[in-house]
KEFIKOL-6288 format. One record per residue (C-alpha): x, y, z negated; residue number from 1. Coordinates in Angstrom, 3 decimals, always signed. Each point is the difference from the previous one (the first is absolute). Layout:
<rs>
R          x          y          z   seq
R          X          Y          Z   NUM
...
</rs>
This chain:
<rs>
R          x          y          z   seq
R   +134.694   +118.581    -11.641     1
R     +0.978     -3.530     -0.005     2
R     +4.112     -0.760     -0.589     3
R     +1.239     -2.167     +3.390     4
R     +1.565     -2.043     -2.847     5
R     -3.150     -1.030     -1.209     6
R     -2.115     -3.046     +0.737     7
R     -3.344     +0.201     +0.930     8
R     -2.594     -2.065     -1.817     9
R     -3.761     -0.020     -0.470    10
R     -2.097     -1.185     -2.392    11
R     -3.645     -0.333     +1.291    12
R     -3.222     -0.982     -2.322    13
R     -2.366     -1.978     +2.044    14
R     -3.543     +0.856     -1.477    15
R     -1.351     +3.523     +0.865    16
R     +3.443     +0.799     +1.990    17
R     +0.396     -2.230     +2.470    18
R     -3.081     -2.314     +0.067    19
R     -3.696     +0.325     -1.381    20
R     -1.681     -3.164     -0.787    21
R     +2.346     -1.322     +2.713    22
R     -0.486     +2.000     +2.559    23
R     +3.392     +2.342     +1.244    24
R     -0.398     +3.597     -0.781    25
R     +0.369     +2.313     +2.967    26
R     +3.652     +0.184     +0.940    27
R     +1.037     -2.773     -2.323    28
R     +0.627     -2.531     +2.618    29
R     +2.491     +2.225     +2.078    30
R     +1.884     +1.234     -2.931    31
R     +0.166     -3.456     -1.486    32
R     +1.382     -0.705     +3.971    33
R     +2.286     +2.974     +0.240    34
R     +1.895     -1.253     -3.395    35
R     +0.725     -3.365     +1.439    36
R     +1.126     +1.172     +3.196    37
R     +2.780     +2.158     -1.500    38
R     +1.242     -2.160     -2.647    39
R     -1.397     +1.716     -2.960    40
R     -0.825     -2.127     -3.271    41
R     -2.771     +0.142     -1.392    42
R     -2.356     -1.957     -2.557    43
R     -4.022     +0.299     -0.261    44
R     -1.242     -0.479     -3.585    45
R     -3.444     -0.195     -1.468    46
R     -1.979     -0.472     -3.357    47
R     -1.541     -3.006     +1.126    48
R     +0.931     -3.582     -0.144    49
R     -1.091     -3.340     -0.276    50
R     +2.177     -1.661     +3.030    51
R     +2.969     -0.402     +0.685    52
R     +2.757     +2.509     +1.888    53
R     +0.229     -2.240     +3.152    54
R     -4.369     -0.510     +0.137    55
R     -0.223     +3.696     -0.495    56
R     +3.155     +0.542     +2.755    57
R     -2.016     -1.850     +2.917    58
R     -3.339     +1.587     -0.674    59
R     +1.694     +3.281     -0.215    60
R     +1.758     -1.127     +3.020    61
R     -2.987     -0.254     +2.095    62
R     -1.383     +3.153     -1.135    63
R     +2.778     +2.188     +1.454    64
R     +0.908     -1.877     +2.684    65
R     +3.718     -0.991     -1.027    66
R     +1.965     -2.374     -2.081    67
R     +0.146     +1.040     -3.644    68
R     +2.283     -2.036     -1.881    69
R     -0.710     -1.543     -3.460    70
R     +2.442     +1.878     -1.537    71
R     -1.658     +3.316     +0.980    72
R     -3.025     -0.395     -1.989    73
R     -0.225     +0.771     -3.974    74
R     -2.682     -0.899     -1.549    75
R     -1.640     +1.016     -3.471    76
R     +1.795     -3.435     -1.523    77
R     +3.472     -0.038     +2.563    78
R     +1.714     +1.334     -2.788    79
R     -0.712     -3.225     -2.360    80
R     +2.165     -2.110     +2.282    81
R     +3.007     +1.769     -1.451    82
R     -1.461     +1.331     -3.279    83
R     -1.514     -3.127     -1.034    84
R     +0.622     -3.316     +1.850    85
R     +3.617     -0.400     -0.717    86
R     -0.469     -0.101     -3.686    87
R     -3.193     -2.065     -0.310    88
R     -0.097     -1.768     +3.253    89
R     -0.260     -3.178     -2.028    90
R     -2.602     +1.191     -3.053    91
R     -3.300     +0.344     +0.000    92
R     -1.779     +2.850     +1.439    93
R     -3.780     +0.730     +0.084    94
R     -0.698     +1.914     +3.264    95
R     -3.000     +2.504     +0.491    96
R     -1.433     +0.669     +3.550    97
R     -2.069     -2.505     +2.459    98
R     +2.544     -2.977     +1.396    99
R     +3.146     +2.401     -1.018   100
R     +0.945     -3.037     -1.804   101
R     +0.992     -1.733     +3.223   102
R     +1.722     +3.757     +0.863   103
R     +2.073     -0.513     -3.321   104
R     +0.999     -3.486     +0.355   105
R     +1.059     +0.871     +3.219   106
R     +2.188     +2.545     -1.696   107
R     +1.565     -3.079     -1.884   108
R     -1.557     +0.773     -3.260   109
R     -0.769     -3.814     +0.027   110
R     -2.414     -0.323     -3.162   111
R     -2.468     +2.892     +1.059   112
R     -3.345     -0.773     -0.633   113
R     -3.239     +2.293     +0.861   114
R     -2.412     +1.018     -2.515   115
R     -2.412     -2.370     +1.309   116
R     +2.437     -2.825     -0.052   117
R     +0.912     +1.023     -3.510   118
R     -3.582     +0.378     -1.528   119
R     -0.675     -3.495     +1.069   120
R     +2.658     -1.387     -1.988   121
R     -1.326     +1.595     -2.826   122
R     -3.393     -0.060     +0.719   123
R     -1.313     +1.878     -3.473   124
R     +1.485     +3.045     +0.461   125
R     -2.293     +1.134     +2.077   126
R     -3.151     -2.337     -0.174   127
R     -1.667     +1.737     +3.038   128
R     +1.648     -1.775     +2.175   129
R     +0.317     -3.362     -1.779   130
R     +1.039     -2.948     +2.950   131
R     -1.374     -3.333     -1.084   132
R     +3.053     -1.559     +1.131   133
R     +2.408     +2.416     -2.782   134
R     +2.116     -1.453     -2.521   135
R     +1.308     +2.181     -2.417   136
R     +3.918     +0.062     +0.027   137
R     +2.483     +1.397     -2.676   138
R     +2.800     +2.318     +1.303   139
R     +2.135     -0.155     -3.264   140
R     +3.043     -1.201     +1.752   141
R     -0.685     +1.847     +3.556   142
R     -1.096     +3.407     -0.894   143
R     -1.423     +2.750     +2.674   144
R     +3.382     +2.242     +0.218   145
R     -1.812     +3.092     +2.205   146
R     -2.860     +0.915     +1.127   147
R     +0.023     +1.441     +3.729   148
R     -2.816     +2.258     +1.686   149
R     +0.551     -0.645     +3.401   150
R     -3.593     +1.306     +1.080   151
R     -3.532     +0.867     -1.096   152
R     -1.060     -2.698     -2.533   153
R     -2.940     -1.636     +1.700   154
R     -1.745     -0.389     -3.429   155
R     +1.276     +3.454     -2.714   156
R     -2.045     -1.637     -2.888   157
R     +1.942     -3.724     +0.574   158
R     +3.752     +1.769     +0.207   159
R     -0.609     +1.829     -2.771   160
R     -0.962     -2.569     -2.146   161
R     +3.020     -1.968     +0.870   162
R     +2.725     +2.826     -0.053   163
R     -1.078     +0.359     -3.317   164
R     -0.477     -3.362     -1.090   165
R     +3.669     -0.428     +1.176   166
R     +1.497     +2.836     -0.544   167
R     -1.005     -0.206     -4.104   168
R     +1.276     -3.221     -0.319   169
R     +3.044     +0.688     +2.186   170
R     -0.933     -2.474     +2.466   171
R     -1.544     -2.971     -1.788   172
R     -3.855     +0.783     -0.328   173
R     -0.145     -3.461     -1.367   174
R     +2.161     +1.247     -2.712   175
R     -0.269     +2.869     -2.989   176
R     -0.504     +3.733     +1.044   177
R     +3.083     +1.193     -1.285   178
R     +0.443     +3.668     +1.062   179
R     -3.304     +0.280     -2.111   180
R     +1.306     -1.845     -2.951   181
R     +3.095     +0.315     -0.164   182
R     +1.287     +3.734     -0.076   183
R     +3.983     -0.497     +0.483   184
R     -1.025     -2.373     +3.089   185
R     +0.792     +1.530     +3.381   186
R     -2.265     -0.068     +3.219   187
R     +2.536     -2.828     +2.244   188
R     -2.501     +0.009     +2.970   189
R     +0.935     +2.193     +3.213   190
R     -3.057     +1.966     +1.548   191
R     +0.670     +1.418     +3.472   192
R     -2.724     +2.131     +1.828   193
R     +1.078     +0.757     +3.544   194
R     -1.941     +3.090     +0.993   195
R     +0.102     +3.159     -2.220   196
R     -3.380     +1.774     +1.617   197
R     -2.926     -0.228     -2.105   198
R     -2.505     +0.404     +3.266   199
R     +0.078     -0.668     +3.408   200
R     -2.103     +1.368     +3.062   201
R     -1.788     -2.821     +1.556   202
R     -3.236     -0.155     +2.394   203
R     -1.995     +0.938     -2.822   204
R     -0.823     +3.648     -0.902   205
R     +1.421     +0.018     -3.258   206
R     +3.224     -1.016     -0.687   207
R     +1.235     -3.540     -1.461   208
R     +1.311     -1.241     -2.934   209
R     +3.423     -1.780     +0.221   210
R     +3.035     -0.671     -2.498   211
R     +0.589     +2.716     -1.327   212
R     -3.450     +0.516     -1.634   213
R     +0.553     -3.609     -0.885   214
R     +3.296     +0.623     -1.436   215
R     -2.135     +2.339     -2.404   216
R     -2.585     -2.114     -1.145   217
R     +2.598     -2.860     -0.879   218
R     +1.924     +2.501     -2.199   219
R     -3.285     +0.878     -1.759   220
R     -0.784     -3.381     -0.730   221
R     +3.495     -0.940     -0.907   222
R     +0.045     +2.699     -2.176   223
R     -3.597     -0.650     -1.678   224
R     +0.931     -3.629     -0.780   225
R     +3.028     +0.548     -1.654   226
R     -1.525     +3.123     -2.113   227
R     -2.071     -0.175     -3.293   228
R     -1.542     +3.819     +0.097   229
R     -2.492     -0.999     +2.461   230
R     -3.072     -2.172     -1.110   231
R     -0.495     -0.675     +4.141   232
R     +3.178     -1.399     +0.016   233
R     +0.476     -3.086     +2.542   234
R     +0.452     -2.057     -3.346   235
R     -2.312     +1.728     -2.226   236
R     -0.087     -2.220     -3.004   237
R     +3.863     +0.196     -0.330   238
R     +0.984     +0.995     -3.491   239
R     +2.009     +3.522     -0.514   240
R     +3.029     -2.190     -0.703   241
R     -0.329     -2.692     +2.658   242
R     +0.251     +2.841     +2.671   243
R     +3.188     +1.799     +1.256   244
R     -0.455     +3.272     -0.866   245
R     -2.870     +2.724     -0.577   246
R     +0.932     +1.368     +3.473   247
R     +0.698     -3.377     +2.119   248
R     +2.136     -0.828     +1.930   249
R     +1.529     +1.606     +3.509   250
R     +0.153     -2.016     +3.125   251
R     +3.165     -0.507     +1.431   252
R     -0.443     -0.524     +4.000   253
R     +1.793     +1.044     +3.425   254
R     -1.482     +1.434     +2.548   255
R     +1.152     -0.149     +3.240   256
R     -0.879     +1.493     +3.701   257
R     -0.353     +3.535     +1.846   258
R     +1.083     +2.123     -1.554   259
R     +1.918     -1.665     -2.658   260
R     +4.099     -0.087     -0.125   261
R     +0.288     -4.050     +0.042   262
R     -1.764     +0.298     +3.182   263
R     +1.939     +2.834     +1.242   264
R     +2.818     -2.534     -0.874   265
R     -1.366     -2.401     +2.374   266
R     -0.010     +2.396     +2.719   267
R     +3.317     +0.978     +0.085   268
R     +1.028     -3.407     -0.447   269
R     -1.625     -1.166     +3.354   270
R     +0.883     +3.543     +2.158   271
R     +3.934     -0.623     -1.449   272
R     -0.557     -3.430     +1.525   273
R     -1.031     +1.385     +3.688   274
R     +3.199     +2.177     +0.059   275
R     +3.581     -0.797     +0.425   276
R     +1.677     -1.379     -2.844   277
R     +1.864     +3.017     -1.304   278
R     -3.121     +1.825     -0.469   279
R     -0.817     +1.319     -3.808   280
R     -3.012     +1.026     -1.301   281
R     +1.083     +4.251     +0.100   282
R     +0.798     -0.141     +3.701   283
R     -4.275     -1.035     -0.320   284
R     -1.443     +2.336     -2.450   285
R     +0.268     +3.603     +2.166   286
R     -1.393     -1.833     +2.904   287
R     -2.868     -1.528     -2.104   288
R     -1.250     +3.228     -1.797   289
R     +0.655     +2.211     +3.245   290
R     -1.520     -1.888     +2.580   291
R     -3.066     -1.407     -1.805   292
R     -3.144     +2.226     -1.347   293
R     -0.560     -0.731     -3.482   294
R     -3.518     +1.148     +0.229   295
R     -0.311     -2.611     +3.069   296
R     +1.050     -3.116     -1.880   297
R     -1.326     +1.444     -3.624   298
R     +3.032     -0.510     -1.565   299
R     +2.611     +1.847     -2.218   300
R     +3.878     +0.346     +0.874   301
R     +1.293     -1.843     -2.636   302
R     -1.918     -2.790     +1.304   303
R     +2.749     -0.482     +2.070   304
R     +2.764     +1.361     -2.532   305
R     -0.090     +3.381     +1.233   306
R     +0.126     +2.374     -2.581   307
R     -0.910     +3.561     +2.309   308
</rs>
């Protein structure tokens, strides 16, 4: 039973709950209805990004028939606006995921630049996709501060090459690979992934890779080419005492969306804001854990700081 004193929330996940490949699940339409028309707050989330809240808001708007407001849609990388933009809103960021680079300037991280836009001003990093018109810049004195998985790369083999290449020489590829020469040097480049599931069910029959099986193979390689106990290691003609350790080094990255707490922080943070103003976070959490099915939105309760 549900206290009287407690505020009613819900927390609803898009994909496979209430949509399939954009289509409204039976039921989905009048429940979304049957919310709005008694006040009742709510937020829809998903794994998937790559627009913005408000584009996302109007299609999602159109599917069910009523107005969903920017503010009630999370996205995989929602939680960067807060996490990330305040403190590097003016640095430069190298953003993964097709046109999310427009998405994160539109965040007001002002110096994002795609990978694309990236690899052509430094055209040899990965020769593949040399543009006749490159010029080869130096970033000594405007470093990449973070590195932010918004979506799917569109090319695995070209972001990996260039999270490396940046990552070992904290930002300046143009410069020395210092986390592999220098063993007291400290990885100073973000990494933010912003979707924890390693597959995805699409139209295919199988399922589909995504970040977190990407997440993976960056740590391997991250690992390999700072490590001189493997002879495949990314930099395999590295001496024993040019490279960090025997072991390598560990990534340090964030990873954000369903079903992680910094996006559970994001959703309380916008169903606080539908409320009235002396509404606090406990007078949420019964409502949230009673009245949704965990098995339904394939999440845990401490998603949403519930601790059952």
């Amino acid at each position: 039973m549900i206290s009287s004193s407690k505020q009613l929330a819900f927390i609803l996940d898009i994909d496979g709950c209430l949509s399939k490949e954009g289509v409204p699940i039976s039921g989905s339409k009048e429940a979304l209805h049957k919310l709005k028309s008694l006040q009742i707050p709510f937020v829809v989330c998903t794994n998937g990004g790559g627009q913005t809240e408000s584009t996302r808001a109007e299609r999602l708007s159109n599917t069910f028939d009523m107005k969903i407001l920017s503010d009630q849609v999370i996205l995989s990388h929602t939680p960067l606006q807060t996490e990330v933009v305040p403190r590097l809103k003016d640095s430069r960021v190298l953003i993964v995921g097709e046109n999310c680079a427009d998405v994160a300037r539109a965040y007001g991280l002002h110096k994002a630049e795609g990978v694309r836009e990236y690899g052509k001003r430094h055209p040899s990093l990965f020769p593949r996709r040399r543009e006749q018109d490159a010029i080869q810049t130096d970033d000594t004195d405007d470093p990449v501060k973070a590195i932010l998985i918004f979506e799917d790369a569109e090319d695995l083999g070209e972001s990996l090459q260039l999270f490396l290449d940046v990552l070992l020489t904290n930002g300046n590829p143009s410069g020395p690979r210092v986390l592999v020469d220098n063993e007291d040097a400290k990885q100073e480049v973000e990494v933010w992934f912003t979707n924890p599931d390693l597959v995805y069910s699409g139209l295919a029959v199988h399922p589909r890779l995504t970040q977190g099986s990407y997440r993976m193979c960056l740590e391997t390689l991250y690992q390999s080419a700072t490590s001189s106990s493997t002879s495949t290691s990314y930099y395999s003609l590295k001496s024993k005492k040019q490279s960090t350790s025997d072991q390598g080094r560990t990534l340090i990255a964030t990873t954000v969306g369903k079903p992680t707490p910094l996006t559970g922080k994001t959703a309380l943070s916008k169903l606080l804001a539908q409320c009235s103003p002396n509404t606090k976070e406990r007078d949420l959490e019964i409502g949230l854990w009673v009245i949704i099915p965990i098995q339904m939105l394939h999440l845990q309760p401490q998603w949403v700081g519930i601790h059952a």
